[in-house]
N, C-alpha and C positions, 0 to 999 in steps of 0.2 A: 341591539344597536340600531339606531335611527336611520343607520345606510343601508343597512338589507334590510330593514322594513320597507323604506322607499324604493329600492330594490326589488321588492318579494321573494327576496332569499332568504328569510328567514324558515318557510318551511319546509326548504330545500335541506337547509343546513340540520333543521330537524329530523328529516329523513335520512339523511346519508350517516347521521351519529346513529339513529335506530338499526341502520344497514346489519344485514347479520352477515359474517363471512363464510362460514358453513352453506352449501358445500363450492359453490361454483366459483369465488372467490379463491377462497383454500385452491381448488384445483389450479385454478389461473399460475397459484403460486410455485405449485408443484412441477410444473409445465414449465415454467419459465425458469427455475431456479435448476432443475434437472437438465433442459437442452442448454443451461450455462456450464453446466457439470463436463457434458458431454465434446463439448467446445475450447475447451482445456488440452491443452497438447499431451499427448499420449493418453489420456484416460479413455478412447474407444480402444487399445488394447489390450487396455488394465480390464476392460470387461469383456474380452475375449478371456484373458488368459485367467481372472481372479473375480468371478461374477458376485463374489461374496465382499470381497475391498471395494467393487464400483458399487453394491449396494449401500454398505456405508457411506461413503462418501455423500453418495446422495443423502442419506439420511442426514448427515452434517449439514448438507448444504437448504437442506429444507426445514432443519430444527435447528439450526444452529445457535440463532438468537436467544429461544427459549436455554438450550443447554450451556450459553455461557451467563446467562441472567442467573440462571439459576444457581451454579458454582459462584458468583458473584457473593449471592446472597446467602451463603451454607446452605442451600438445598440440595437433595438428591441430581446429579447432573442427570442421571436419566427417569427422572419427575416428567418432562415432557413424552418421553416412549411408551408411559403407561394406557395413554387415549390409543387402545385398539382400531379404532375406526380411521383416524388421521393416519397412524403408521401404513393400515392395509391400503387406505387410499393412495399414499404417496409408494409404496409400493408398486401395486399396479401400475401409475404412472411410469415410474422407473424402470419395471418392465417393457411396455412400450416403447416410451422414448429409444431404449436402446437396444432392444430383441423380436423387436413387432416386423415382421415378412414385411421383402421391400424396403423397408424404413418410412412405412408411410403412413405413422403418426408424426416422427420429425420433420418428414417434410413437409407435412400440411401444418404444421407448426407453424414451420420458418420462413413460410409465405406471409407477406409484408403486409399485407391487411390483419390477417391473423394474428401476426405477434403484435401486431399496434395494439389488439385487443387485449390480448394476453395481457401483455407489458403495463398496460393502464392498471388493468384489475389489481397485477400485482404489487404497481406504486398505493393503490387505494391501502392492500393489507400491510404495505409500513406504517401508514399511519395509524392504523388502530395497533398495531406489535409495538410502536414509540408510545402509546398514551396508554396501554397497559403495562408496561415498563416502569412507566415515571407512577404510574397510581399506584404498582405492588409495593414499590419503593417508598411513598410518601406513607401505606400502611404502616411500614414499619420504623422507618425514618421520620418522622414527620417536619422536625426542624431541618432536614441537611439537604440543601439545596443539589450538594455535587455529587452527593451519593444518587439524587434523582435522575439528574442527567446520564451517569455513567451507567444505572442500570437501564434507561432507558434507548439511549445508544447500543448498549450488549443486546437487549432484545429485537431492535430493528437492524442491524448490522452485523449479528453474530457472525453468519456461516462464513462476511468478512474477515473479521477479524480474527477467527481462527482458521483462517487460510492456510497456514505453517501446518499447523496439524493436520486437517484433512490431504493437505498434498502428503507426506509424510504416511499415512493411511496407503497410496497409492504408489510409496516406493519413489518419490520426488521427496529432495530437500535443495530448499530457496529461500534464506535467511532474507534474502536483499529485498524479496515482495513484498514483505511483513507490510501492514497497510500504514502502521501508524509511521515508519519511513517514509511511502511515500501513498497517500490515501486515494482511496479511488473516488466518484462521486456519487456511490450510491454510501459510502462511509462520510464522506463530507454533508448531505444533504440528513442523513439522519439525524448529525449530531447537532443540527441548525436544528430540525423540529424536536430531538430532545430536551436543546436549551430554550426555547417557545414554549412548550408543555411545562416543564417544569417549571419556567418564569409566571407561568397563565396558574399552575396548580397550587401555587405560594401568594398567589395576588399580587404578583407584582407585575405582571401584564395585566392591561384593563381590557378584558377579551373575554366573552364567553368562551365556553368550552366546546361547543356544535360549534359557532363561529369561526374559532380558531382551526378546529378540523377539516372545515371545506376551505378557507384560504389557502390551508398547506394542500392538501388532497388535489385542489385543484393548481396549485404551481407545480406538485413536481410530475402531476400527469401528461400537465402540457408541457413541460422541458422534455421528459422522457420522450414523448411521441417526437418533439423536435430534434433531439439528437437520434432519432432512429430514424427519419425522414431524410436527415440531410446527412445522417454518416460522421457526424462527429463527436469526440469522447470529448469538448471542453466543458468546462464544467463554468457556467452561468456567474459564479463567484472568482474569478480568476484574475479580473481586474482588481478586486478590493485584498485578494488574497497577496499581488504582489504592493501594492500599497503598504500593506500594514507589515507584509515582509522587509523591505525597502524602510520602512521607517523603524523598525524598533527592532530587529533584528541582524540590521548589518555594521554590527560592530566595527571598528578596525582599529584595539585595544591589541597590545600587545602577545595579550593569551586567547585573544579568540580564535576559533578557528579558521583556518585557513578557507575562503570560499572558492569557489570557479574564477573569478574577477580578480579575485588578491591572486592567486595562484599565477593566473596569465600575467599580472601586474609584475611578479616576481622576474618568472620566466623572462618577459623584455628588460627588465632592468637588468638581469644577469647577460641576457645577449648585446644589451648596449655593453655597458661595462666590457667586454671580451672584444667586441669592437672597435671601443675607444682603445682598448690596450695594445692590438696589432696595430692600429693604423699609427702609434706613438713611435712603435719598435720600428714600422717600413720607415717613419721621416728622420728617425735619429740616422737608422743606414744610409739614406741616400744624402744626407749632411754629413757624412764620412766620419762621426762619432764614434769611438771604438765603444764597441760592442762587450758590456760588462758579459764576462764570463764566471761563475763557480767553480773554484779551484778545486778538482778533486784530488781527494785525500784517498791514498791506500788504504786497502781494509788490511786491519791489523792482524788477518791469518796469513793475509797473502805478503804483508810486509814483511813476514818472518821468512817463510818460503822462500822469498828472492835474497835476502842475505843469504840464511843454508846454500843455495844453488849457487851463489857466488865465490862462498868459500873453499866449497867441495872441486871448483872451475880452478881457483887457484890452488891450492894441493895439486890437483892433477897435474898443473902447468909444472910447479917444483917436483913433482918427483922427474918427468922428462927429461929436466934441464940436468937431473945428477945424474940419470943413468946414459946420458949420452959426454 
């Protein structure tokens, strides 16, 4: 492209596609994905009390992409546990992070220059886990656009998206996190450079392939540092998100569902209603209107009841009146 040529990014974008992530990358990722683990309500005493549950878990949350890719795709789901070297590595880590005296691998972690660093490295290895995603995908797919994106999203998103289970792992169940109810935005931003990759892999983005890598690489490194900087979970897409929600999505068709707005809309229209109707009932009374009432009707056990008790009242009176 003509722009990073005039730029001289073009052999920047060469070098960061050559980038290998073995090992200081990989670790970045282990580090970060592990003190997420650990940051989870209750799981520091799921790893007092079950050191064998908090080690899977982690292993979920550091392979997870790979092992839902790969169920995706009829592979072996534990195809990814077979590399010896990657498990003892994240291992190790896992030890640390949550058994190392003191705690002072995690807290030299979670010092803010530190995890800036961290956190970068680990946005860099989404992007190469989304663009190996969509190229395993296109091996075997080659025409199906949605198959690409979907495996491509599973591999950068995984340890997301099977959220449900790995809590589940640790003795928590929370149907209502599930991501795809409500997504978080390391699951929103993948599925943006899955559908980039996958559009760029089919030629229907006019992008090289290194090109395309350092544009993504370098937006969500610099979002990431920015919402760690400033403390905020919004997610950069929030305005277009409610746009397109707002437009195509808010039905008010008589079978749609019910939203927050319709719901509250309900609500006042029932409480006006309830209001118009006493303030009708106070002006008819004080206009000295009689007051319709409902005639109640005996119930038909008790109606029989009060005859018997009548009858039995007079016999009593007759017998009286002959013995006197």
């Amino acid at each position: 492209m003509d722009l990073f040529a005039a730029l001289h990014l073009d052999e920047l974008s060469h070098g960061l596609a050559n980038l290998s992530m073995f090992p200081y990358f990989d670790m970045a990722h282990y580090i970060v994905s592990i003190m997420a683990l650990r940051e989870q309500p209750g799981a520091l005493e799921v790893s007092r009390v079950s050191p064998l549950a908090c080690w899977f878990s982690s292993m979920l949350f550091c392979f997870g992409g790979a092992v839902l890719s790969g169920i995706m795709l009829a592979e072996p789901p534990v195809a990814p546990l077979s590399n010896s070297t990657s498990v003892l590595f994240a291992s190790i880590i896992w030890y640390l992070v949550f058994y190392c005296p003191m705690d002072l691998v995690y807290c030299c972690a979670a010092l803010l220059p530190l995890r800036l660093v961290l956190s970068g490295m680990k946005e860099v290895t989404r992007t190469w886990k989304v663009l190996g995603g969509v190229t395993q995908a296109h091996s075997k797919y080659k025409d199906s656009l949605l198959v690409m994106i979907a495996i491509g999203w599973a591999k950068g998103a995984g340890g997301g998206l099977i959220s449900n289970f790995e809590q589940l792992v640790r003795g928590v169940w929370k149907p209502e996190t599930n991501e795809l109810l409500k997504m978080s935005y390391p699951t929103k931003i993948t599925l943006v450079g899955a559908v980039l990759f996958a559009l760029q892999h089919t030629h229907y983005l006019p992008l090289q392939k290194h090109h395309l890598m350092l544009i993504y690489t370098v937006f969500i490194v610099v979002n990431k540092s920015r919402m760690l900087l400033t403390g905020s979970s919004t997610s950069p897409f929030a305005a277009i998100e409610s746009a397109i929600y707002k437009t195509l999505f808010t039905g008010y068709s008589p079978y749609a569902v019910l939203t927050g707005d319709v719901t509250k809309a309900c609500i006042d229209n029932g409480t006006t209603n309830t209001a118009t109707s006493i303030t009708a009932t106070k002006e008819s009374s004080e206009n000295g209107a009689p007051e319709k009432r409902t005639p109640v009707s005996p119930v038909k056990g008790q109606s029989g009841s009060l005859k018997a008790k009548e009858e039995s009242e007079n016999t009593e009176t007759t017998n009286c009146k002959k013995t006197n």
